[in-house]
N, C-alpha and C positions, 0 to 999 in steps of 0.2 A: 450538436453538443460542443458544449466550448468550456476552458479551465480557466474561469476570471476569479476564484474565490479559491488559493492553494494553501495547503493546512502543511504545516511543516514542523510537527514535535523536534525540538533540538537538544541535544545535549550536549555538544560540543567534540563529541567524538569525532574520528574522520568521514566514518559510514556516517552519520547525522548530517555531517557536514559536505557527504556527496550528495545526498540528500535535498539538501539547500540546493547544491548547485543544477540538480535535474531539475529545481521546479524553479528554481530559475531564468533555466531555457526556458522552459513549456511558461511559464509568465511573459517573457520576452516576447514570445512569440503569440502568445494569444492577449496580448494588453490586461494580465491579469495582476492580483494584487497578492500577495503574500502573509500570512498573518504566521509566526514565530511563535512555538509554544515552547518554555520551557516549564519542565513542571520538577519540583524536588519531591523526590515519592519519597515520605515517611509513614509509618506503620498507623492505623486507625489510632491508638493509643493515643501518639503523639499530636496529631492534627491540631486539636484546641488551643493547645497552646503554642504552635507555629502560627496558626493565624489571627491571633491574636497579636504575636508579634509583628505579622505583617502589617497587621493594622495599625498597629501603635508606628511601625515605618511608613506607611501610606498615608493615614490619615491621622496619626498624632492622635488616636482616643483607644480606650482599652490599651491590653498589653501591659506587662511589668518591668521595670528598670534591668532586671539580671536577663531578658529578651534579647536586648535591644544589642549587645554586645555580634551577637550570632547572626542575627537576622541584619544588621549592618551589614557586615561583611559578607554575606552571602548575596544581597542582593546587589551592592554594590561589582562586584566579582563579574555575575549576573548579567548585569546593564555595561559593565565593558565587555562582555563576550559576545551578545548584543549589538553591539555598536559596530566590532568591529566585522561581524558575518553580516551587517547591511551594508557596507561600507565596500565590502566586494561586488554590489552590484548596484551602483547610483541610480540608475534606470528605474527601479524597481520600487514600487509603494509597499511600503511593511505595515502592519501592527505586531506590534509585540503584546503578549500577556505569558505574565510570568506570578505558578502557584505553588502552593504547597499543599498534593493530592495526592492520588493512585495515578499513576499514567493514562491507562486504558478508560478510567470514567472520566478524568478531565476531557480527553480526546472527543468522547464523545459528548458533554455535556458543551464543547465547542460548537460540535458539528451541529447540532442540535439548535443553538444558539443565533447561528449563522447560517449564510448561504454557501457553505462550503461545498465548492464542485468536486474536489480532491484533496486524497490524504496523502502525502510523499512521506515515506518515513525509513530508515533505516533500520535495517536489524541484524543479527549474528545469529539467531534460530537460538534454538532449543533443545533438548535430547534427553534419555531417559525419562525418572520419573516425574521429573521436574514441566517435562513434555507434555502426560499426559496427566496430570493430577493438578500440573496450577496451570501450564503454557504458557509460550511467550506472550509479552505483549501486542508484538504482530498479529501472532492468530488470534487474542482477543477483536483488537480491530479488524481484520481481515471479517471474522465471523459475524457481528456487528454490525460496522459501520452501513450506513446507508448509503451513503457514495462512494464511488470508485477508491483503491487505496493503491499507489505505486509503492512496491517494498525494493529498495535497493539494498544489495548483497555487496557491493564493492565498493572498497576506498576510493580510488580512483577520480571518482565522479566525472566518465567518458560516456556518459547516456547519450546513446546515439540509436534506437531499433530500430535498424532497415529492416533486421527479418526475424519477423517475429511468429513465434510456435501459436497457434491458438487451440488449443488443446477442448472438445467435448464430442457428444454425441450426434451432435446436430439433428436433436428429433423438435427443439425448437427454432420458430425461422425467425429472426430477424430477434428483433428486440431491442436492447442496448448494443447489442453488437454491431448493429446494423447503423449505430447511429458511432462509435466508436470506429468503424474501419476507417472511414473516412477522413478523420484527426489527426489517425498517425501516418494514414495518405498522404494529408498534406504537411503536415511538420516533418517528418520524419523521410517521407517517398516509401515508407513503409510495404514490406510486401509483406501477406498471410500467409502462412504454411498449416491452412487448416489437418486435425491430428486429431484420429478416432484410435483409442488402444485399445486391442482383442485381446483378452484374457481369458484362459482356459472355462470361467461362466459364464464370458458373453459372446461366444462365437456367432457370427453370422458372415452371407457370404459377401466376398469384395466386390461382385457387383452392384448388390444392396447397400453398402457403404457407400461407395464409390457415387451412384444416381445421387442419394440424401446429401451427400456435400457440393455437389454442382448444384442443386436446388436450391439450399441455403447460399449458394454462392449468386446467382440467380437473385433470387428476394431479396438478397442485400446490395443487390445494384451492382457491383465488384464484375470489374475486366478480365478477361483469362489473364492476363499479364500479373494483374494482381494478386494473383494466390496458388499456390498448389494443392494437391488433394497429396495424405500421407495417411495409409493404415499401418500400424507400428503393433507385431503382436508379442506382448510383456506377459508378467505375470501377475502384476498388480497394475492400474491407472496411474498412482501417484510414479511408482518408479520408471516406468514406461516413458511417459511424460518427460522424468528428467532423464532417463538418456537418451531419448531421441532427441532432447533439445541440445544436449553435448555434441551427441552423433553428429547434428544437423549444423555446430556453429552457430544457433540462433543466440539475438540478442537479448531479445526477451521473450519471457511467456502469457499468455493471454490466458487468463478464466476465469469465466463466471462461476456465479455461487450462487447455492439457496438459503444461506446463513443459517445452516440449522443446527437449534439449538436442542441440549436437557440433552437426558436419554439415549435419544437415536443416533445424537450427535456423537456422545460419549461411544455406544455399540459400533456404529458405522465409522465413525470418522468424517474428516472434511478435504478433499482431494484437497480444497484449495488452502487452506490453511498448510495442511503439512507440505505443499509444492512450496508454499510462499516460504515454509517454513526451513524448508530442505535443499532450495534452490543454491545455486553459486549467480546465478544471474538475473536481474531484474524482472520479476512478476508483479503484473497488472491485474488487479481482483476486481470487478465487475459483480452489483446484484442483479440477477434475473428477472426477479419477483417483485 
């Protein structure tokens, strides 16, 4: 697995713009291209006649005269914010595409569009009702996306995961992960601190733990050097998870997903969505399926 097609929603913020900078690196270093998404999310209402104006600024047809004042100046704005977040990194091949959409369905009508290996995006999370009646736009794409999504949590932009939480149950072997250790082996020197949490309804005992994580460690080819085995007993997965990655000083967290949607998603929840969602530190969301 290699990151030659990296999807970078921007907005200009800092987190957007550490953002930029982790996928950056991970471009640098794997000869990969960057494509820049800025989107201006306006309410369904308004759409038609945003892009209309864009159009009357792109291609000179459609759009009306009292448009053209708004949509100048924003896009202009736009293409020097643009300019000047490629300009921090010469090396690097960009496309830009810049819309007037929903964030979360442009994202994906990208991904979709293209051979995107990854999504780098930044986010501030989400909370109350707002959390679980709309959600951020992270856990839209986290839930979703088909490819991998790295969610940065810090301004900063120091992505660096030598040690990184990988957080499940390890009842399946190998898969994307299998093909994921090994990436941030080599960029990063990355060690795994594989992470099963025991919660008052899934107890089993640490022997049995303990075997199923050297097996998966095992199938996925991984040196004892490279990883530890960690049972952490919490009271939920998702919080478990983020304190043992505190506990633990890890840099980031690993986990897959089975993107599930409707209903069950709503009842159950999605570990990975509210980790990505809850996190202070950088989570790498992975599909299983």
């Amino acid at each position: 697995m290699s990151f030659k097609n990296i999807l970078v929603p921007i907005d200009f913020s800092p987190r957007s713009n550490a953002a930029l900078e982790a996928a950056a690196d991970i471009a640098n270093q794997c000869d990969g291209k960057i494509t820049l998404l800025h989107i201006i999310d306006v309410p369904e209402s308004q759409q038609p006649e945003y892009r209309r104006a864009l159009d009357t600024f792109g291609n000179h047809e459609g759009g009306t005269e009292q448009d053209m004042p708004l949509i100048l100046f924003t896009m202009k704005e736009t293409k020097r914010k643009l300019r000047e977040a490629r300009e921090k990194y010469p090396k690097i091949t960009f496309v830009e595409k810049v819309v007037f959409d929903r964030v979360h369905r442009q994202i994906y009508s990208v991904v979709e569009g293209t051979d995107v290996d990854l999504i780098v995006m930044g986010s501030s999370g989400a909370s109350g009702l707002g959390e679980v009646f709309i959600g951020s736009n992270t856990q839209k794409v986290v839930r979703n996306a088909s490819c991998p999504v790295l969610v940065i949590k810090d301004d900063e932009g120091d992505f660096n995961p030598r040690n990184i939480v990988f957080a499940s149950d390890f009842s399946e072997m190998g898969g994307q992960a299998a093909k994921l250790f090994p990436v941030f082996k080599k960029l990063y020197g990355s060690t795994m601190h594989f992470l099963n949490i025991v919660t008052p309804s899934t107890f089993e005992a640490t022997p049995t733990t303990t075997k199923r994580m050297k097996e998966f460690a095992e199938h996925t080819k991984l040196e004892a050097e490279d990883y530890t085995t960690n049972i952490y007993n919490y009271y939920t997965e998702e919080e478990g998870i983020l304190t043992f990655a505190e506990e633990s000083k890890a840099d980031m967290i690993l986990l897959g997903t089975h993107g599930r949607k409707g209903f069950s998603r709503f009842m159950m929840g999605s570990i990975a969505e509210n980790v990505a969602n809850h996190s202070e530190i950088p989570v790498f969301v992975f599909r299983q399926d």
